[in-house]
C-alpha positions as CSV (number, residue, x, y, z in Angstrom):
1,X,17.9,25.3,-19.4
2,X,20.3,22.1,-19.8
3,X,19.2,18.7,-20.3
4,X,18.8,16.3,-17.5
5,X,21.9,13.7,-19.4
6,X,24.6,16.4,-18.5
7,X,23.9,15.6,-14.7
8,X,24.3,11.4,-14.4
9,X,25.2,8.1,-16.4
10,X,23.3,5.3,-17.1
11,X,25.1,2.5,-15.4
12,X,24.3,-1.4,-16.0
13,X,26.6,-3.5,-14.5
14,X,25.1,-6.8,-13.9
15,X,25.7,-8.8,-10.4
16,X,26.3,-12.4,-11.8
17,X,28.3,-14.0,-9.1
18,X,28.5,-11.3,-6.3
19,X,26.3,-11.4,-3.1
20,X,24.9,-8.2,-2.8
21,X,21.5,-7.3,-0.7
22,X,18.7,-7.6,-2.8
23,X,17.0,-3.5,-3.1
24,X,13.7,-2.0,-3.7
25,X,12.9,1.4,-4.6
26,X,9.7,3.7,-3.3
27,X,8.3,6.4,-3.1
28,X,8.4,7.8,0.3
29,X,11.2,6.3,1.3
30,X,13.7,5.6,-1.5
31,X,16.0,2.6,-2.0
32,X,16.1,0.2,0.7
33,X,16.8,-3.7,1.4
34,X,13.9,-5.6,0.2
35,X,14.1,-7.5,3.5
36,X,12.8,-4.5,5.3
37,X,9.2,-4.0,3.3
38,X,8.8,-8.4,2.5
39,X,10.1,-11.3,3.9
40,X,8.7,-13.1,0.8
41,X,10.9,-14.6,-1.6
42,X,12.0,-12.8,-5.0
43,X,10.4,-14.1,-8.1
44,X,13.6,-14.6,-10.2
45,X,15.1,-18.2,-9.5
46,X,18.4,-16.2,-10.2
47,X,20.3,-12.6,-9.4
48,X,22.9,-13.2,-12.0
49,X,20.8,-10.5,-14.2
50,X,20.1,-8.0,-11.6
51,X,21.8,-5.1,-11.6
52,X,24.6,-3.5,-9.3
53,X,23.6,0.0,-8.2
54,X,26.7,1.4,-5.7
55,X,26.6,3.7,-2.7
56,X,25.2,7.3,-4.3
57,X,23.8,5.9,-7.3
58,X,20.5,7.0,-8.0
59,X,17.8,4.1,-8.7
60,X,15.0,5.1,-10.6
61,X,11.7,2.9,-11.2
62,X,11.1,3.2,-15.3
63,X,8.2,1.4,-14.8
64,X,6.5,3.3,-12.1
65,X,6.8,6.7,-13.0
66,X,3.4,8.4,-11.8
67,X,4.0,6.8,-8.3
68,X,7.7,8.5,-8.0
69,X,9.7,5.5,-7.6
70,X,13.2,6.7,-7.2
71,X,16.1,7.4,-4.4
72,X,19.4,7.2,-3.5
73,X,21.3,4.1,-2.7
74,X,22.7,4.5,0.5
75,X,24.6,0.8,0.3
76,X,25.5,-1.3,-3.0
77,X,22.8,-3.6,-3.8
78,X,21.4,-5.3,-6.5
79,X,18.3,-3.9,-8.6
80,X,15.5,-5.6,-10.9
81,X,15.9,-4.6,-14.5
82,X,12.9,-2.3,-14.3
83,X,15.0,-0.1,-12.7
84,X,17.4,2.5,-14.0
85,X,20.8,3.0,-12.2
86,X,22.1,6.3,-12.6
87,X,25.6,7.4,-11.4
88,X,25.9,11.1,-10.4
89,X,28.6,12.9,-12.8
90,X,31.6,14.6,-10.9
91,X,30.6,18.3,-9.9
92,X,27.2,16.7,-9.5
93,X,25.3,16.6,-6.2
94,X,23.3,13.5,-6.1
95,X,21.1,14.7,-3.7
96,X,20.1,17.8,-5.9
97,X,19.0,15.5,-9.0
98,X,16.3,13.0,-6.8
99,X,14.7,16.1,-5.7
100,X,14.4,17.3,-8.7
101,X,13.2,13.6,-10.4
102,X,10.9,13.7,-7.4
103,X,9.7,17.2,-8.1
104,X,5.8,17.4,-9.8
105,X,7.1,19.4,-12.7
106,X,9.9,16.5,-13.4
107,X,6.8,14.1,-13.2
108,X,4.8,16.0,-15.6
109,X,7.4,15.3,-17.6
110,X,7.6,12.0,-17.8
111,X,4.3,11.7,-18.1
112,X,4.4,13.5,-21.5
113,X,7.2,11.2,-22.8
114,X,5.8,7.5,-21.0
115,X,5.8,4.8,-23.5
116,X,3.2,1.7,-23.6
117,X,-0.4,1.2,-22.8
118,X,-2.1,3.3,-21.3
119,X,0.2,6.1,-21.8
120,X,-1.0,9.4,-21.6
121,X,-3.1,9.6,-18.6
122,X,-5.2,6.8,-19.8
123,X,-7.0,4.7,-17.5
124,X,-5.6,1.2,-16.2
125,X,-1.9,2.1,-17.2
126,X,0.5,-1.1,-16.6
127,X,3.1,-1.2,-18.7
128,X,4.3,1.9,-18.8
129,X,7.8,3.9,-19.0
130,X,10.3,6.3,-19.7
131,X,13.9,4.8,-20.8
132,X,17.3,6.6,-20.3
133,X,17.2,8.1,-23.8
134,X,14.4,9.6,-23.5
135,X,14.9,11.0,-19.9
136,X,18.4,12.4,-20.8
137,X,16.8,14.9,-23.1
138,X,14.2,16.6,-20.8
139,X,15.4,20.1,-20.5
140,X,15.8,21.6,-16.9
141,X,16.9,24.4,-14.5
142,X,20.6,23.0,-13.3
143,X,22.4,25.4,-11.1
144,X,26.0,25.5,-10.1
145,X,27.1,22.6,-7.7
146,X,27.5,24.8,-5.0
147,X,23.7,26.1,-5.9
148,X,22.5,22.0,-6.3
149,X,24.1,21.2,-2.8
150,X,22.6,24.7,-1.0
151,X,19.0,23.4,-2.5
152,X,19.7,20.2,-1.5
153,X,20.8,21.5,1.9
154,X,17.4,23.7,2.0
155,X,14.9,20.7,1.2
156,X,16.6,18.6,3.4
157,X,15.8,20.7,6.4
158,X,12.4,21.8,5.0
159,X,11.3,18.2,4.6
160,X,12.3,17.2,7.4
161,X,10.2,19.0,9.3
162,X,6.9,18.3,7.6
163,X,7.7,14.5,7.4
164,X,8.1,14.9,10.9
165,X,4.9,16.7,11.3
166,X,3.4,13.7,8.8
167,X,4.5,10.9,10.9
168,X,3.4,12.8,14.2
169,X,-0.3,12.6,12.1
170,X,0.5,8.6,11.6
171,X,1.0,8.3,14.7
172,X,-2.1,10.1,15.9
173,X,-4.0,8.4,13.6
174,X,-2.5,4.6,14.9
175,X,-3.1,5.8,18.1
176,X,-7.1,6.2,17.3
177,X,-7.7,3.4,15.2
178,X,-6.3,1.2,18.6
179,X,-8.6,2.9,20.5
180,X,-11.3,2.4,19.0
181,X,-10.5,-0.9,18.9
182,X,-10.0,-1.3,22.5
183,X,-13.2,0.4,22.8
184,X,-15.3,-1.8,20.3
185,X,-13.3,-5.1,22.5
186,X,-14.2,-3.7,25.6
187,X,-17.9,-3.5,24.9
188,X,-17.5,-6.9,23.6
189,X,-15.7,-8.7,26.3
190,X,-17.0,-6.7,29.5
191,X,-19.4,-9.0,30.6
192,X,-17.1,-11.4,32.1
193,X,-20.3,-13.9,33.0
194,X,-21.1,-14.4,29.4
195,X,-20.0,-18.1,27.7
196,X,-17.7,-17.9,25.5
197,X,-18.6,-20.5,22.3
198,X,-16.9,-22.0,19.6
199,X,-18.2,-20.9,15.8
200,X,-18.4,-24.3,15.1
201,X,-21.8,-24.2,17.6
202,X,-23.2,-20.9,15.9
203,X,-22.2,-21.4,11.6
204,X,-24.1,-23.8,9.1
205,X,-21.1,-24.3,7.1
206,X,-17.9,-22.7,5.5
207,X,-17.0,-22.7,2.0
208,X,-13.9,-20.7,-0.2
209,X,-13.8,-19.1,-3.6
210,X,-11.5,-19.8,-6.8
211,X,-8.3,-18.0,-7.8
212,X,-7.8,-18.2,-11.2
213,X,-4.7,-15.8,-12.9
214,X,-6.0,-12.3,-13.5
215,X,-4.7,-8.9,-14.2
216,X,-3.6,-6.8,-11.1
217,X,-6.4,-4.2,-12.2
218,X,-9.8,-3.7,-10.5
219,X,-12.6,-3.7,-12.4
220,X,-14.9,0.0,-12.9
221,X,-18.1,-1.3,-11.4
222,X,-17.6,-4.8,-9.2
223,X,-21.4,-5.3,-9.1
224,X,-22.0,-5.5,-13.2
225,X,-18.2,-6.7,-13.9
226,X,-17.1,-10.0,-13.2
227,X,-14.2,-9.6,-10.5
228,X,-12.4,-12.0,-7.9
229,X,-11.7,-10.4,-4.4
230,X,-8.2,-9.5,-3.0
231,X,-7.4,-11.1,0.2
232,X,-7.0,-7.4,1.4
233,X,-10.6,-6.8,0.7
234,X,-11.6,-7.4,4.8
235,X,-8.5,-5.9,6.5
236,X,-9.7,-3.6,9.7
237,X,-12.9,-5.9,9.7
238,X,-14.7,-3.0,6.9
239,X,-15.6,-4.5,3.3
240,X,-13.7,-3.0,0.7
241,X,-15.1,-4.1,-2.8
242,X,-13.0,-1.9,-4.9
243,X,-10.3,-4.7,-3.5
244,X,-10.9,-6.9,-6.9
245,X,-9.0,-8.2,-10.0
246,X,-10.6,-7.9,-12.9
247,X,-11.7,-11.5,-14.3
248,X,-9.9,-12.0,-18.0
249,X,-12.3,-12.3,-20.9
250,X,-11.0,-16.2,-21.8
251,X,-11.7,-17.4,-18.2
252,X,-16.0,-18.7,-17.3
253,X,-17.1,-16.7,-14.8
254,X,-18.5,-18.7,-11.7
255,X,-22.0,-17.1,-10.7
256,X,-22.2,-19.3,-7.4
257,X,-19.3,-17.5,-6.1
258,X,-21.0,-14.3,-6.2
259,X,-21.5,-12.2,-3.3
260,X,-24.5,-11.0,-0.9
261,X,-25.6,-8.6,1.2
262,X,-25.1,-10.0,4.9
263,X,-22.2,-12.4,4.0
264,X,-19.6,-12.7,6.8
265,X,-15.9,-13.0,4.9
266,X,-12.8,-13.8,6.6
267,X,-9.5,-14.0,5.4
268,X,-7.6,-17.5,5.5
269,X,-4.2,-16.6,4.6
270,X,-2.8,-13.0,5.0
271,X,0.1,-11.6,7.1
272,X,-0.2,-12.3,11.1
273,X,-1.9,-9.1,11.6
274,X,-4.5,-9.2,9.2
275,X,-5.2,-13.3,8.9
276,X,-8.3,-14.1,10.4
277,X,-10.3,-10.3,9.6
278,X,-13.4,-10.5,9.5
279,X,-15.5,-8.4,7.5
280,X,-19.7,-8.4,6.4
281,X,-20.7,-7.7,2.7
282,X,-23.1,-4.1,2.7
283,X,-24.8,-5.5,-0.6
284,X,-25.1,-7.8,-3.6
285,X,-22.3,-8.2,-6.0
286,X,-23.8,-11.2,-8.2
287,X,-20.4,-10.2,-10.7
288,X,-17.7,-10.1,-7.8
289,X,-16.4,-13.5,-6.7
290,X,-15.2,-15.1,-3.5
291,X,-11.3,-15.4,-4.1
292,X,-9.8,-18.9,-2.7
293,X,-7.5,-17.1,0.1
294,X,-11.4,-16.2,1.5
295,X,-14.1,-18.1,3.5
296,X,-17.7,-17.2,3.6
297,X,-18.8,-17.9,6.8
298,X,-22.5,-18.8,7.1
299,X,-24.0,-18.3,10.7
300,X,-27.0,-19.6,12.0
301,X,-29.4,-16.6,11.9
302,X,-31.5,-17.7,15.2
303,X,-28.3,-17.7,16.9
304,X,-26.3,-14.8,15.9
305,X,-25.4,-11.9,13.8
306,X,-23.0,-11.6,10.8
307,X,-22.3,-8.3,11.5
308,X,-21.7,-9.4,15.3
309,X,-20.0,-12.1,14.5
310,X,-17.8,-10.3,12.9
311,X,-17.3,-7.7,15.7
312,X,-16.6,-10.5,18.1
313,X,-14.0,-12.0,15.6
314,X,-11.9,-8.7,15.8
315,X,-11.7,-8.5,19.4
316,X,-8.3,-9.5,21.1
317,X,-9.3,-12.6,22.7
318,X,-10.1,-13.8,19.5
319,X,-7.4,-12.1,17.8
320,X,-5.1,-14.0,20.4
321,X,-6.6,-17.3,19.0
322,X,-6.3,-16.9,15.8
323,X,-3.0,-15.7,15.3
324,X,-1.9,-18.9,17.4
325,X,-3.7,-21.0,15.4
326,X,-2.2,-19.5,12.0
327,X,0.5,-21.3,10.4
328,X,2.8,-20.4,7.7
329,X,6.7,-20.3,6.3
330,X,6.5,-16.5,6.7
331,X,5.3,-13.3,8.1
332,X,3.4,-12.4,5.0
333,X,1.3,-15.4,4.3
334,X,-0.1,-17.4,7.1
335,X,-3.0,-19.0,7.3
336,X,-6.1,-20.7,9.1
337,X,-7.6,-23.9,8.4
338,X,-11.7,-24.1,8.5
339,X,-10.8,-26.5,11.5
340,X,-9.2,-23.0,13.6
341,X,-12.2,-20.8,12.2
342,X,-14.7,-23.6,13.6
343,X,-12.4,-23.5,17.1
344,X,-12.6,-19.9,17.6
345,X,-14.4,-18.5,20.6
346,X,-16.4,-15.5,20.9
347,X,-19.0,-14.7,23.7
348,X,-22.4,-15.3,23.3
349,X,-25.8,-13.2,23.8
350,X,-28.9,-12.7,22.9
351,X,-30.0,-11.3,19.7
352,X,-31.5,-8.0,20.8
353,X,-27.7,-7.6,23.3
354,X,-26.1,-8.7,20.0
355,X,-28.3,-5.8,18.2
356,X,-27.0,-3.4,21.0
357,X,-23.4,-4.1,21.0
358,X,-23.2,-3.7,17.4
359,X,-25.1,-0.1,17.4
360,X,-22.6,1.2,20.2
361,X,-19.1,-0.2,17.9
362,X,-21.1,1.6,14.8
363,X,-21.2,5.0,17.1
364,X,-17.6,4.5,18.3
365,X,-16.2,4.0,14.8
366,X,-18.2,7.3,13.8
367,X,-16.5,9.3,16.1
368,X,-13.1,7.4,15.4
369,X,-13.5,7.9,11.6
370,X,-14.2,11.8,12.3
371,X,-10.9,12.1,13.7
372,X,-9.0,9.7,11.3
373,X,-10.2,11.5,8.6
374,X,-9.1,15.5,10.2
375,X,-5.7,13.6,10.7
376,X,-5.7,12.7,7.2
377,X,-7.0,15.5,6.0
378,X,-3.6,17.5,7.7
379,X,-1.2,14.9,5.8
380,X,-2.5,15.6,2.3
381,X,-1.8,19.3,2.9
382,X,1.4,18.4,4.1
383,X,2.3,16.3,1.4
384,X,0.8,19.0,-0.8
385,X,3.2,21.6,0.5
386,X,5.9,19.2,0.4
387,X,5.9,18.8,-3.2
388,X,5.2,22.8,-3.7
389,X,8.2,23.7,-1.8
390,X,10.5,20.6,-4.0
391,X,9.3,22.1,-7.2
392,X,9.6,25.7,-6.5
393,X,13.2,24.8,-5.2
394,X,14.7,23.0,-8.2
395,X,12.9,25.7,-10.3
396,X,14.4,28.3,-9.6
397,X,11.6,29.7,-7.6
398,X,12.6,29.8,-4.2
399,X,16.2,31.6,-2.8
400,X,17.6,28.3,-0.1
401,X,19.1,30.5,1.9
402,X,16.6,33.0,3.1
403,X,13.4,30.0,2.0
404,X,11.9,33.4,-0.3
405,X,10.2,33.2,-3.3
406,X,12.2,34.2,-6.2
407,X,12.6,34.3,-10.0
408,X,16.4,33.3,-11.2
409,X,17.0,33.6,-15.0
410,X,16.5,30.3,-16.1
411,X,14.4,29.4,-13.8
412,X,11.5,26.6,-15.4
C-alpha cells in the first residue's frame, strides 16, 4: 500500500488575464466546457481567480465528493476554486488514478475524512470536503505504470460496453416516454370536429407565488414543513412535491400560498422544453408554497377539468403555442406571461368526454411507467456492475488481461 500523494501534484495556477474556456466537472461524464451542460452565465463577475487545469490534469470536485465529481481534462480550461487540479506525476498514468478516485472503495474514503456539516453521513450535507492534505495521505494499491496503464486499458474497454448498453436503455426509455406522449396527444387531438378554446374562456383567474432566498435543501415532510416549490416540481406534467426548498427559520411563512388538492400548476419560466408544464396537485400541502416562477391556474369547474386541463396543456399543439409564445435571453430560462397562458388553445368537450380521455392517458402512462421503470431497473444493475468491476480493478482484485478475479499481494 502507498499513499495516494506519490501519484499527482496539487497544482493552482490562477488564469488572471488568459482566455481560457470556462470547465465543469461531473460525474458521468468528467470535465467538460460549461457551455455544453448551461448557456447561463457564471456567477463570478471575474475569472482572474479561477484556476488553470491543463490538458491531462485531473479536476477533482472537493466539494462534491459523495456524487464523484472528478475527470480528466481533455483541453486547458479554467476551474472554480472548489475544485482541485491535480497534475499526474511522470511514470504516472492519468487514466489509472480517476478510476481509481472514481472507484467506491476511494469514495468510502473520503467519506471517512470529509470535513464540515453534515460530515459523516449525516443528513442534509452542504458544505462538505476533503482538501489535498488530507487526500494525499489515503493509503492505496498503486501498481507499476505498465500495471496502471493495462488497468486503465482493461476498464476502458469494460466500460465501454456497459455505458453503451446504459445509453441503449436511455434511449429505450426516451423512446417510451415519446410514445406515450404521442399516445396521450393523440387521444386528445383526434377529434378534429372539436373547437379548440382559449383558457382565458375556461379559468377564473391566475395568480403566482413568492421566492424568497432559501437553502438548496428540501424539507423532510412538505406537508407539516414550511417549503417553497422548485420550478422543476411540474416537469413531464406529474407533481413532484419533494421539488421544495426548505423555507429559513427568519423568513414569515405565507399560508395563502399553500397548496391543494386539485390545483392545476404550470411553470412560467423554465428551459424551452419544460416552460409551460403543466401539472395538478394529488393533495393538500397547507406548509408547501407556490414559488413565483409558478402560476396556479384556477379553472372553471362547470367547464373543465384540472387534471384535463392539464393533459390538454401537454399536448403538441399546445406545446407548439407555448414555446412560441415564451420569451427569454437564453435557452434555460424563458418564460410565459399570464397573457400567453390566457391565449393558449386546447379542445373542448364535455365533462363526462373530459372524464374519459383522462382515464385512457391514466392507462397509457401505466403501461408506459411499467416499461420505464424495467429499463431503469437494467441501468442501476449496470451502473452497479460498473462500479464493481472499477473497484475490483484498482484493487488488485481482478487480472486486466484475462478480466479474472484475482488476489495480488497488496491488493486493498
Amino acid at each position: 500500500m502507498t499513499r495516494f500523494g506519490v501519484l499527482v501534484d496539487r497544482v493552482d495556477v490562477r488564469g488572471k488575464g488568459i482566455d481560457l474556456p470556462l470547465m465543469s466537472v461531473s460525474q458521468f461524464r468528467g470535465v467538460i466546457r460549461r457551455s455544453e451542460i448551461s448557456d447561463g452565465a457564471h456567477r463570478a463577475d471575474s475569472l482572474d481567480d479561477y484556476k488553470i487545469a491543463k490538458r491531462g490534469d485531473i479536476v477533482f470536485n472537493k466539494m462534491s465528493i459523495r456524487d464523484g465529481a472528478m475527470g480528466l481534462a481533455r483541453e486547458d480550461g479554467l476551474v472554480t476554486y472548489h475544485y482541485e487540479v491535480m497534475r499526474p506525476r511522470p511514470a504516472v498514468e492519468a487514466r489509472y488514478v480517476v478510476y481509481l478516485m472514481k472507484s467506491s472503495w476511494f469514495g468510502g474514503e473520503l467519506i471517512k475524512r470529509e470535513r464540515g456539516i453534515g460530515a459523516g453521513g449525516a443528513k442534509g450535507v452542504r458544505t462538505t470536503e476533503v482538501p489535498f492534505r488530507v487526500l494525499r495521505t489515503i493509503d492505496c494499491y498503486i501498481p507499476t505504470v505498465e500495471g496502471q496503464r493495462a488497468i486503465a486499458d482493461f476498464l476502458d474497454r469494460e466500460t465501454a460496453q456497459i455505458d453503451s448498453m446504459i445509453e441503449a436503455q436511455n434511449v429505450l426509455m426516451q423512446e417510451l416516454r415519446e410514445r406515450q406522449r404521442a399516445a396521450i396527444s393523440n387521444t386528445i387531438d383526434s377529434d378534429a370536429s372539436l373547437q379548440r378554446v382559449p383558457l382565458r374562456r375556461l379559468i377564473t383567474g391566475i395568480s403566482q407565488g413568492w421566492s424568497p432566498q432559501c437553502e438548496d435543501t428540501p424539507v423532510d415532510d412538505p406537508s407539516t414543513q414550511w417549503s417553497v416549490l422548485k420550478v422543476g416540481c411540474v416537469n413531464g406534467g406529474v407533481f413532484r412535491p419533494e421539488q421544495n426548498k426548505m423555507l429559513p427559520g427568519d423568513l414569515e411563512p405565507r399560508p395563502e400560498l399553500g397548496l391543494r388538492a386539485g390545483d392545476l400548476l404550470m411553470s412560467r419560466g423554465n428551459t424551452r422544453e419544460w416552460v409551460g408544464s403543466a401539472a395538478v396537485v394529488d393533495r393538500d400541502y397547507p406548509t408547501l408554497m407556490l414559488s413565483d416562477l409558478l402560476y396556479r391556474v384556477a379553472v372553471d369547474r362547470s367547464l373543465v377539468s384540472s387534471e384535463y386541463v392539464a393533459l390538454a396543456l401537454s399536448t403538441r399543439k399546445a406545446r407548439d403555442e407555448i414555446e412560441i409564445a415564451a420569451k427569454g435571453a437564453s435557452h434555460s430560462m424563458q418564460k410565459v406571461s399570464q397573457g400567453d397562458i390566457r391565449s393558449t388553445t386546447i379542445p373542448l368537450r364535455s365533462l363526462q368526454a373530459q372524464s374519459d380521455v383522462v382515464n385512457e392517458a391514466s392507462a397509457i402512462t401505466v403501461r408506459a411507467d411499467a416499461m420505464i421503470s424495467a429499463a431503469q431497473e437494467v441501468i442501476d444493475l449496470l451502473r452497479e456492475r460498473r462500479e464493481a468491476l472499477i473497484t475490483a480493478a484498482v484493487t488488485g482484485r481482478i487480472d486486466p488481461e484475462t478480466g479474472t478475479e484475482c488476489i495480488e499481494e497488496g491488493a486493498a
